[in-house]
C-alpha positions in Angstrom: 40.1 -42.9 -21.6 37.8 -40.0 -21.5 36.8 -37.8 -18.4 33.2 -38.2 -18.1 30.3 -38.6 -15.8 26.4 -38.3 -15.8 24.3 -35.4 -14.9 21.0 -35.4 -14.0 18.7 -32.6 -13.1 14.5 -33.3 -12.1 11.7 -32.4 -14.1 11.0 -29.9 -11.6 14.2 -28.5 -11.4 14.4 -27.6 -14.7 11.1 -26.6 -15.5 11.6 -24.1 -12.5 15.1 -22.9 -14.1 13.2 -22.2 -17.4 10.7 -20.1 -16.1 7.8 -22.8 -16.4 7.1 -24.2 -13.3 4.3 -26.5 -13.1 4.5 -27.5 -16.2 5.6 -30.7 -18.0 8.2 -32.6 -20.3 6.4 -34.4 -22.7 10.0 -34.7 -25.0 13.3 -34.2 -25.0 16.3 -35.1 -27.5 19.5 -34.0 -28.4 20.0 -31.4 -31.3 23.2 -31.8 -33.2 23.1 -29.2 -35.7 22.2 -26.6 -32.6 24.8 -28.7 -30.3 21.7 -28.6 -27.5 19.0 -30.3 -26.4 15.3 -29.9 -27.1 12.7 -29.9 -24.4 8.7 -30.0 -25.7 6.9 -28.7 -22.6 3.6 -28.5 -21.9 2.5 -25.4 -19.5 -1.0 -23.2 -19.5 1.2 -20.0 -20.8 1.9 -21.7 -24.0 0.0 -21.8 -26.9 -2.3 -24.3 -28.0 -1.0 -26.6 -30.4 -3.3 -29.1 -32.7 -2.0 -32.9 -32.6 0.7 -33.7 -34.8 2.2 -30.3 -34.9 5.6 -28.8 -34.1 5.4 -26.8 -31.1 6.6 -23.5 -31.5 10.1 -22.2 -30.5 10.1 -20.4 -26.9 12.9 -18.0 -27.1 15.0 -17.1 -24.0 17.0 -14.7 -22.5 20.7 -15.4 -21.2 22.2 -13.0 -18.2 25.8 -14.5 -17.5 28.8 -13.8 -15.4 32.2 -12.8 -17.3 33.5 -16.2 -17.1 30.2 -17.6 -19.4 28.5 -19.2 -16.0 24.8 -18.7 -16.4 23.0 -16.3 -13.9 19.9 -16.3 -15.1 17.6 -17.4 -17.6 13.9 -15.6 -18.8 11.5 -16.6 -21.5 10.6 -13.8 -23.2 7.6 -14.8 -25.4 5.2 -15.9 -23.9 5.3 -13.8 -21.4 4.9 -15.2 -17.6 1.2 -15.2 -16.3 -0.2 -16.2 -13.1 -2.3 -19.1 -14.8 -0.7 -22.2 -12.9 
């Protein structure tokens, strides 16, 4: 037996917790070798990408409390504009 149970969490949700709200998932899938997920999102700060590309990595910014629970969470490149 395992202890487990499903979490889910709405587009919107987590586009807002990310910093990109108004944007969209277009992908998603688990990383194995990074132990996280992935999240392709499309959103007018990004850069445009021609089709069949990667999408480039979106670095972000951690604040947690002592205990590892996050408190906050801010993209650092690109920066946040007023474009939505």
């Amino acid at each position: 037996m395992r202890r487990i149970g499903r979490i889910t969490i709405t587009e919107e949700m987590l586009l807002r917790m990310l910093d990109f709200e108004g944007g969209q998932i277009l992908d998603s899938r688990k990383e194995w070798a990074s132990n996280g997920v992935d999240f392709v999102i499309a959103h007018p700060d990004l850069p445009e990408v021609a089709e069949n590309r990667r999408a480039p990595d979106v670095p972000l910014k951690y604040s947690q409390t002592d205990h590892g629970g996050v408190i906050t969470i801010e993209r650092t490149n690109p920066p946040k504009t007023d474009a939505v």
